[in-house]
Steps between C-alpha positions, in 0.01 A plus 500: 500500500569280768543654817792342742600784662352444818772622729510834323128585566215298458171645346241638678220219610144573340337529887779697598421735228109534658624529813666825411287646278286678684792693720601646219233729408164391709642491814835763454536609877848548661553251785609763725197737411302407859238853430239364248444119352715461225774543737330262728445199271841534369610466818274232582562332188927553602439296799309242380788399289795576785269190677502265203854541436578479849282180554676381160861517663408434859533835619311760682354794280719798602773322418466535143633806366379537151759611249579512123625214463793209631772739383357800724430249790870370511641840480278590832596157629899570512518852485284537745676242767804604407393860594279428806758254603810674475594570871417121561747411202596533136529157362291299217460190359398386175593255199653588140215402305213691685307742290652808373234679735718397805833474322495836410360660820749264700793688280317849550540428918900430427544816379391653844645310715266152504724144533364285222588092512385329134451133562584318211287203381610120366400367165097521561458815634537459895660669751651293768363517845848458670651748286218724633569449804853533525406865298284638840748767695399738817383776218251299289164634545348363159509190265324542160448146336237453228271266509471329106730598257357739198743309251589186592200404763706403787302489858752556710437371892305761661428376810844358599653867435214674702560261721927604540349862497279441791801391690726763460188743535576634139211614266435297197333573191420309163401638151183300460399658179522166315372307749211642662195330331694195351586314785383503903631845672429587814724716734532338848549142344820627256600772801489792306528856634456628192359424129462686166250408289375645142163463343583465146695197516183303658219666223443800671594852368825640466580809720383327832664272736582491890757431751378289772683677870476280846313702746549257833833293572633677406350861376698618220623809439564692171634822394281598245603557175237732327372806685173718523185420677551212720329232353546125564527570809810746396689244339400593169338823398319564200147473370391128516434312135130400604407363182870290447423422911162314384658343275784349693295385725277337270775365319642355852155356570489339194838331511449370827182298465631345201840434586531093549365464161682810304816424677427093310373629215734773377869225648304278251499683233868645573657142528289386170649795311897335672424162398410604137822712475709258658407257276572650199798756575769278635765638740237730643596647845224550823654824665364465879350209671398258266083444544523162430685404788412774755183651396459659798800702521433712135190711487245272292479752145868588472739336260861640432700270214810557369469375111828360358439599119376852517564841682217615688511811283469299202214276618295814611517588152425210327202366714227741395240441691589386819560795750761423781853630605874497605369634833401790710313724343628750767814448300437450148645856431827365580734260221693386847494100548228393769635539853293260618619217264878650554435440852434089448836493311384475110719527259552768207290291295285369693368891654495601065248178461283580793113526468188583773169330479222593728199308469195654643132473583367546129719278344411220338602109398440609111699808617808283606466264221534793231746678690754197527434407120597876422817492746607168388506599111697838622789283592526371240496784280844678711788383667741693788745712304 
């Protein structure tokens, strides 16, 4: 099977694997044991990684708060604004094709009260910075834009809306879950307040991931959201994941000295597997920016195509062999059209014919070759009923 599925999860990296090992069973302590030394090297061991990450990103160690994962982290992120921030305002901005993470925690904070203002997006994916700002009232305390796009790889422009934020003294925070490890990231340069990240989608473990929180201009403040011994500083209790901790870190360490030539590598191999396709499938539709014109604005291993022949349903089915998707995994329980792509104004057809490819570290050029030869002969085994 040919694995691209990237976006989903990626698979656990070999030295990330080591690096863990030995916290599950050798070293077993609980972080917040600080009486005998298992407690003390898991603790040790905890903030080693909090300084990786945090030298990763740009940050300053306490403020990572380690988490389970991007959907926890956003959930903290806007709840916890939203709750801290009330008597300050009750107003939040975000865009229609964020994650369901935010989506659904934005439509949670309606339903008590919370003012919610869904940006829509044009053809590629963007938002648009003067529709932003016309958006901003007295009450907003919190915009919530993500970074790349899980399903169509748009990189939307960071900076420019931290920068808006900045002005009108309004936090901002980004869903960096896709990004973090794939291209540069660092906090002060995109203005960020606040970032999610999650280890499995950069070859770490699953079950582990962080939310990045600005201690100094400003400090932020958060309501926490799960209760019961204070840790993280109290903005997240609950006995830390040392072994999926080592990991992350690892797995952040890892992506970062090999970024440049990953982040060439894997758009190579993503824009070889569009060039075969397009060659043989006419009529075949780019959903987001198009990375042969604007590279730099689509995360380098994400393709999202449209095919004109075959539902997406259909081509699943008859391309054994090649593992991808019609999108989130987060929801693949659900028959319901992609929001994302309803968002950028496809049609009926064109949302039944749409396809995810994430390419990844451990594919390979033999890898794309077979995988286009196998999609290309599933066309033409199906048409769109």
């Amino acid at each position: 099977m040919i694995y691209l599925d990237n976006h989903a999860t990626t698979p656990v990296d070999p030295q990330v694997l080591a690096a863990m090992l030995p916290w599950f069973t050798e070293q077993f302590g609980n972080a917040a044991s600080h009486t005998h030394p298992y407690g003390w090297a898991a603790d040790s061991a905890v903030k080693q990684a909090r300084q990786r990450i945090a030298e990763a990103i740009g940050a300053e160690p306490m403020e990572v708060v380690f988490t389970s994962g991007a959907t926890e982290s956003d959930n903290l992120a806007i709840k916890g604004v939203a709750q801290a921030y009330a008597g300050v305002g009750n107003h939040i901005i975000t865009a229609a094709t964020e994650h369901n993470a935010v989506l659904d925690t934005c439509r949670y904070l309606e339903q008590h009260g919370v003012a919610v203002t869904y940006l829509p997006v044009d053809a590629e994916g963007f938002i648009n910075l003067d529709e932003l700002q016309a958006a901003f009232t007295s009450r907003t305390v919190l915009v919530s834009i993500m970074n790349g796009n899980n399903e169509v790889g748009t990189i939307q422009p960071v900076r420019q809306i931290g920068e808006l934020c900045r002005q009108r003294r309004v936090l901002f925070h980004t869903d960096a879950a896709q990004t973090l490890g794939k291209i540069p990231f660092n906090v002060d340069d995109l203005n960020l307040d606040l970032a999610s990240f999650s280890a499995h989608k950069m070859y770490g473990p699953k079950g582990c991931g962080a939310l990045f929180v600005r201690r100094r201009k400003p400090r932020v403040h958060l309501a926490p959201q799960l209760h019961g011994g204070g840790h993280e500083r109290g903005f997240r209790s609950g006995t830390l994941n040392v072994p999926g901790i080592v990991g992350f870190a690892e797995a952040v360490g890892l992506a970062t000295e090999a970024l440049a030539t990953e982040h060439a590598t894997t758009q190579a191999l993503r824009d070889l597997l569009l060039t075969l396709l397009s060659e043989q499938v006419p009529g075949l539709r780019i959903n987001g920016p198009d990375p042969r014109i604007h590279p730099a604005l689509r995360l380098p291993g994400n393709l999202n195509l449209s095919f004109p022949t075959i539902e997406a349903a259909a081509l699943i089915g008859a391309a054994r062999g090649v593992a991808f998707s019609t999108g989130s995994a987060c929801s693949s329980e659900q028959p319901e059209p992609s929001h994302v792509l309803q968002a950028m104004g496809l049609t009926e057809r064109e949302l039944r014919s749409s396809v995810r490819f994430g390419v990844g570290r451990f594919n390979t050029r033999q890898q794309i070759l077979e995988a286009a030869q196998i999609l290309i002969q599933a066309t033409k085994r199906s048409t769109v009923a």
